[in-house]
BAKELUM-838648 format. One line per 5 residues: their letters; for each residue x, y, z of C-alpha. Coordinates in nm, 4 decimals. Layout:
a) X/Y/Z  ...
//
This chain:
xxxxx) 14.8807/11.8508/11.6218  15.2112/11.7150/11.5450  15.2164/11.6470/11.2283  14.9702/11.6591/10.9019  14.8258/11.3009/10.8738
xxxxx) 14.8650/11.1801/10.5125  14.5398/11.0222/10.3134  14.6222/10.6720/10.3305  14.6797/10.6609/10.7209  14.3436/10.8457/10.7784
xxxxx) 14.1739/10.5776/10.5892  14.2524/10.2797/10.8245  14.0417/10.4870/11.0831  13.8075/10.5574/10.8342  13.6979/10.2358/10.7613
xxxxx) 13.6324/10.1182/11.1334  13.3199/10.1984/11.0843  13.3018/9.9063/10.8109  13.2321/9.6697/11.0650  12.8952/9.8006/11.1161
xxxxx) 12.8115/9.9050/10.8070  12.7643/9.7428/10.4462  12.9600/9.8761/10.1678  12.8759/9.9308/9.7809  12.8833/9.6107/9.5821
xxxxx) 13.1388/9.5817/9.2413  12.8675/9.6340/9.0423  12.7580/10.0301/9.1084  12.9047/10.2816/8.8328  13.2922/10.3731/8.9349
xxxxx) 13.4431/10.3193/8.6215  13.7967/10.1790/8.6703  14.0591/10.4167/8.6842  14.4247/10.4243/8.7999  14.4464/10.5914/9.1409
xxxxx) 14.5872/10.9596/9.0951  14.6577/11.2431/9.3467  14.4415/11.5222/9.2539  14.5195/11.7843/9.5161  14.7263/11.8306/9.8422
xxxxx) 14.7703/12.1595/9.9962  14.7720/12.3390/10.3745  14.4437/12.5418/10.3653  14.5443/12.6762/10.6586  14.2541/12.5450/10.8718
xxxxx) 14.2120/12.2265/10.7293  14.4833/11.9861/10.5250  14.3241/11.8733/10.2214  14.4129/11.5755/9.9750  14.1779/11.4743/9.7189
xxxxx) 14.2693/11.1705/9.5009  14.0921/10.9628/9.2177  14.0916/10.6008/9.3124  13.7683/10.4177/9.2405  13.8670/10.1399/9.5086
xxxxx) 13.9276/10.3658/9.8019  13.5870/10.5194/9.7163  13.4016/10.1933/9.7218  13.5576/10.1290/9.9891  13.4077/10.4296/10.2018
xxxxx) 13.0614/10.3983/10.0681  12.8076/10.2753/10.2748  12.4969/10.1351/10.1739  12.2010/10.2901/10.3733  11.9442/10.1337/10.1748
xxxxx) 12.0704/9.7689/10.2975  12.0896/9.8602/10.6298  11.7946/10.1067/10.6234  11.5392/9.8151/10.7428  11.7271/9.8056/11.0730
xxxxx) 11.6456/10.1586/11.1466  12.0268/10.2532/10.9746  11.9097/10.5764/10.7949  11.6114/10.8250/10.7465  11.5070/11.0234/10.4495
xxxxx) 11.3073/11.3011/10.3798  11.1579/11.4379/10.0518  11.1248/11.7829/10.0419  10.8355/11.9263/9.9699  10.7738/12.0939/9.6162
xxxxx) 10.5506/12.3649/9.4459  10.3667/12.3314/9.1082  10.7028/12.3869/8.9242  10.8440/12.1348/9.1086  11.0402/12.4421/9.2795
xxxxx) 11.1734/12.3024/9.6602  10.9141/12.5430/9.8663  11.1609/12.4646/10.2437  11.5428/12.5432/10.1670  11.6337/12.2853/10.5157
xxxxx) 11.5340/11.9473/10.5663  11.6302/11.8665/10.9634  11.8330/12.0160/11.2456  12.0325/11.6603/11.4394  12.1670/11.6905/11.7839
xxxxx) 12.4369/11.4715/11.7162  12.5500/11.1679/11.9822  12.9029/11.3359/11.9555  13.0642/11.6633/11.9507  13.1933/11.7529/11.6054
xxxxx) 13.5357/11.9405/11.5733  13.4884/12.2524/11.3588  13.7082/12.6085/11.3515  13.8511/12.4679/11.7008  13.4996/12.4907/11.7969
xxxxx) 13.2983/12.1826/11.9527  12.9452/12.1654/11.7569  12.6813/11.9207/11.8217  12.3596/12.0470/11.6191  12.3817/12.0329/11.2425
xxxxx) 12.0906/12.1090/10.9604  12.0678/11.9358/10.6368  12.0197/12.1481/10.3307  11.8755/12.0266/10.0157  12.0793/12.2462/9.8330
xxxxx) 12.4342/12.0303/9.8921  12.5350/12.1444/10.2945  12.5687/12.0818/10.6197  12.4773/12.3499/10.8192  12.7142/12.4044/11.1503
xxxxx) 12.3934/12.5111/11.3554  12.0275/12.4658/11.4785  11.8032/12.5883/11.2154  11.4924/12.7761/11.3451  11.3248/12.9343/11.0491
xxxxx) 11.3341/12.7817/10.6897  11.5199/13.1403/10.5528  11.7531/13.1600/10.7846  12.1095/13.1938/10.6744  12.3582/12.9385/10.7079
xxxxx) 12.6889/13.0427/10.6645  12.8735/12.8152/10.9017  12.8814/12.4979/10.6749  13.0514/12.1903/10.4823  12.9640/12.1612/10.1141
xxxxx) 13.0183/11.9198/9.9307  12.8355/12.0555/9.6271  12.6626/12.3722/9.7877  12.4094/12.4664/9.5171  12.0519/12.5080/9.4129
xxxxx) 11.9993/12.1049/9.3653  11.6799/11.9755/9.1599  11.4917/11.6779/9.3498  11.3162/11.4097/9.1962  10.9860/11.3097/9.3811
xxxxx) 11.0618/10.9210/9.3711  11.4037/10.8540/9.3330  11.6112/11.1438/9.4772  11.7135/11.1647/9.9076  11.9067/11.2533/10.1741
xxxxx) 12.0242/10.9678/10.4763  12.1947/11.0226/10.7260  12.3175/10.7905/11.0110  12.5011/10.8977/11.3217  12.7314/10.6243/11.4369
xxxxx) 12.8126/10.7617/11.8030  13.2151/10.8923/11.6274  13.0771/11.0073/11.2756  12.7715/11.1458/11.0768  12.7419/11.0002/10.7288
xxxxx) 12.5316/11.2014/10.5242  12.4135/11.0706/10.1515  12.2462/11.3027/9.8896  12.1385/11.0405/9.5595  11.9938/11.0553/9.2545
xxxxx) 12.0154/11.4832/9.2278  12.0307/11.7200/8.9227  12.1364/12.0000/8.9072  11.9016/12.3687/8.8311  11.9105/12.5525/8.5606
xxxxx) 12.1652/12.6640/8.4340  12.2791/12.2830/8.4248  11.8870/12.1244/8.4503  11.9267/12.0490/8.0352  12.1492/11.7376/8.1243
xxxxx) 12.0557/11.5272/8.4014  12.3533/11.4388/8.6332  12.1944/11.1939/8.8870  12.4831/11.3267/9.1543  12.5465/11.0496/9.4146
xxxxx) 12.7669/11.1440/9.6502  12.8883/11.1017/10.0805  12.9763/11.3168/10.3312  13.1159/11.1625/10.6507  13.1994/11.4023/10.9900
xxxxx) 13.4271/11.2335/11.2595  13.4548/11.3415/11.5888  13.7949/11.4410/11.5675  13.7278/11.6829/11.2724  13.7929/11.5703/11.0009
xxxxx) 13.5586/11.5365/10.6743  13.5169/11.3156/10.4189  13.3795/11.3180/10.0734  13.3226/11.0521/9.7984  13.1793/11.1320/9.5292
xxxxx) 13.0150/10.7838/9.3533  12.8152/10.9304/9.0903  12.8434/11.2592/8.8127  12.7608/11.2081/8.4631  12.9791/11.4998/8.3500
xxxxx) 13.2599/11.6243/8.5608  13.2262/11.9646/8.7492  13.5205/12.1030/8.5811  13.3757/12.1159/8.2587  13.0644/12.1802/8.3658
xxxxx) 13.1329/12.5115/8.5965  13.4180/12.6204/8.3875  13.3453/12.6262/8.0512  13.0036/12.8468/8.1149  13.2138/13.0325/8.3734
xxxxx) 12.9787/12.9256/8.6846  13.1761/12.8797/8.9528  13.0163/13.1059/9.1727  12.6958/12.9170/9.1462  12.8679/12.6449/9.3581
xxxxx) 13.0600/12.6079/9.6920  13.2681/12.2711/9.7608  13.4522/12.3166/10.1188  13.3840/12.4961/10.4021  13.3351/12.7927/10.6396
xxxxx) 13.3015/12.9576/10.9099  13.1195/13.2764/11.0557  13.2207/13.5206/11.3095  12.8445/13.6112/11.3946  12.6925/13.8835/11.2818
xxxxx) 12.8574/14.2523/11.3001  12.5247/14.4955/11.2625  12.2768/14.3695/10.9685  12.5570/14.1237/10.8493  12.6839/13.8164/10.9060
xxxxx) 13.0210/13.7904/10.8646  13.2606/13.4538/10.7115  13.6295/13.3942/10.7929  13.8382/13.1023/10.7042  13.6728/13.0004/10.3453
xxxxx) 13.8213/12.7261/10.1632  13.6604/12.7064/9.8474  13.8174/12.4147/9.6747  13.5779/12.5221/9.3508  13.8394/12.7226/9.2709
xxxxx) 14.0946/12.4882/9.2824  13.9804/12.2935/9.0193  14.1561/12.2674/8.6867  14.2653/11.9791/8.4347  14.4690/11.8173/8.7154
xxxxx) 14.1870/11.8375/8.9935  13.8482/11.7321/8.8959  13.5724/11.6312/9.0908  13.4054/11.3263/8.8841  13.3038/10.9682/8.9373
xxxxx) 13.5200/10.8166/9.1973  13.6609/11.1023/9.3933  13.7544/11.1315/9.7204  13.7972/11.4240/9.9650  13.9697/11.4086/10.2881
xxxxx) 14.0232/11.7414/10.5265  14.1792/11.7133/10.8165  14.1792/11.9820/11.0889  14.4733/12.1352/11.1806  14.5088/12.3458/11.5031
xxxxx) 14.3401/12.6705/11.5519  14.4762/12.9567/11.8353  14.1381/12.8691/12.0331  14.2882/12.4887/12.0752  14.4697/12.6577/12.3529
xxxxx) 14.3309/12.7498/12.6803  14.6478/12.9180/12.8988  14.8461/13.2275/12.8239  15.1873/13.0023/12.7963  15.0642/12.7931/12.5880
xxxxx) 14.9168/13.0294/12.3570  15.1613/13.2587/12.3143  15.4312/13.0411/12.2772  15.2434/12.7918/11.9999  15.3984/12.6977/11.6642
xxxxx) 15.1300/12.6801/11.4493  15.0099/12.8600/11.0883  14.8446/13.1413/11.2917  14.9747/13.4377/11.5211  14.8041/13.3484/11.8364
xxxxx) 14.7412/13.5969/12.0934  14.6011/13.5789/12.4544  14.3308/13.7917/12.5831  14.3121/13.8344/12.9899  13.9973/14.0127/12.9894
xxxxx) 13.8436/13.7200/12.8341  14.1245/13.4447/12.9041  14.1248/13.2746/12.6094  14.3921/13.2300/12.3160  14.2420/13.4158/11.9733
xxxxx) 14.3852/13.4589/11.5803  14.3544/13.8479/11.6712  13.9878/13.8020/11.7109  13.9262/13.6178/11.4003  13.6984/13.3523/11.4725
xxxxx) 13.3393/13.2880/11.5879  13.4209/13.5423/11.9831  13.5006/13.8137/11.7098  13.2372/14.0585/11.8395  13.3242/13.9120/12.2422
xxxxx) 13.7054/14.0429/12.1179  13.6049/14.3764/11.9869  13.4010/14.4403/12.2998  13.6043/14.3850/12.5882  13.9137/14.5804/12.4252
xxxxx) 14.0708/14.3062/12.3626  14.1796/14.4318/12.0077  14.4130/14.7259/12.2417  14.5269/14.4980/12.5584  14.6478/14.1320/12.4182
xxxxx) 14.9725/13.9513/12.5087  15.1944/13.8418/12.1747  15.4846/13.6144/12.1651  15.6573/13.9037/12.1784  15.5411/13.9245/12.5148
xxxx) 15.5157/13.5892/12.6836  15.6511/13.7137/13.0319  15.3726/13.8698/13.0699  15.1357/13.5399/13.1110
//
């Protein structure tokens, strides 16, 4: 990747989709709001720029329950116990129409959790683990039987996935917040958030009880599992980024774009002699290009002693 792409050029592609899709009218709740640059930092994995601007994020909303009635969207309710508890923790595994950029890695099966995620993988069983994920607001969510759902629509280039009309569990349940927000997945990587609706903004409400480890907004990865556990690289948890200056309220919007990852390259020159964030290094045994093993081949690297026989930069003659 040559160079970072900046927010306002990644929209133009963004709204291509428009022509296929309605957007939300003037009237939903965005209250008005100069347009501000919350955030812009190198995560390393991902570039990420959020920004407050009410207009972009009407823009970027799309309104499944228009186009629902020409088979646009689906939604399912989950199902509930006699406290209203959510009884299945996953919704629906997608084979998607594309193949989804993630880590460097090409995925085409994704889950939908209840609680705030997309899930990088085929769910099987409803406790299985999912630890490979984007989260827009990854946390125990409260559904309401009539009004609350999750959509989804898979263009053939991006998945946009809708959670409306959620709360929030306890400790938060005592106000409702009727969260409305968007999560769009393009084929080329990169991720999109709006968020259209919270009644009280997720700074104050996760940092003035101190709860920010009861949510996860960003994403992850996992190596696999090493023994009994599975083990996460390359976290960005942009709920810990949040102060005064970067809030997540009403109006929000999200963009991360991918930058390259050492298993973007697939020969020894060109791994060993790349100029990105991370020290690439090429394994013969297994001929691929690796961050020292640190991504989803982690036990494949530790295996075929790759970890004591891998060619450097240092050593590029070599390839």
């Amino acid at each position: 990747m040559a160079h970072i792409p900046k927010l306002f050029g990644i929209v133009i592609s963004f709204l291509v989709i428009s022509s296929s899709c309605d957007k939300v009218s003037s009237s939903d709740t965005i209250e008005d709001e100069a347009p501000k640059i919350l955030y812009d930092s190198n995560e390393k994995y991902f570039y990420v720029k959020a920004v407050r601007d009410v207009h972009l994020a009407k823009s970027l909303w799309v309104n499944m329950d228009y186009i629902e009635k020409i088979d646009f969207g689906r939604k399912w309710p989950p199902a509930y116990d006699q406290m209203l508890m959510p009884t299945l923790r996953y919704l629906e595994s997608l084979e998607l129409s594309f193949n989804f950029t993630f880590y460097g890695y090409l995925t085409n099966f994704v889950t939908f959790d209840i609680d705030g995620r997309i899930c990088m993988k085929k769910i099987t069983y409803y406790n299985e683990q999912c630890n490979s994920f984007v989260a827009p607001l990854g946390m125990k969510l409260s559904f309401r039987k009539d009004e609350s759902f999750i959509k989804y629509i898979d263009t053939g280039k991006s998945l946009i996935v809708q959670w409306g009309n959620v709360d929030l569990y306890p400790p938060f349940y005592l106000e409702e917040q009727n969260v409305t927000l968007q999560v769009t997945l393009y084929e080329n990587g990169t991720i999109e958030i709006v968020y259209k609706q919270i009644l009280t903004s997720l700074f104050v409400l996760f940092y003035e009880g101190d709860f920010r480890t009861a949510v996860s907004i960003g994403t992850r990865d996992s190596k696999g599992y090493i023994g009994k556990d599975e083990n996460i690289y390359g976290v960005i948890a942009l709920q810990e980024r949040m102060n005064n200056d970067f809030d997540i309220k009403n109006g929000t919007v999200i963009v991360m774009t991918p930058l390259p990852t050492c298993n973007w390259f697939t020969s020894c020159e060109l791994c060993t002699l790349s100029k990105i964030y991370f020290k690439c290094v090429w394994c013969p045994q297994l001929n691929r290009c690796t961050n020292y093993g640190m991504d989803r081949n982690y036990n494949a690297w530790l295996s075929s002693g790759c970890v004591n026989n891998y060619i450097s930069s240092s050593y590029a003659e070599k390839c």
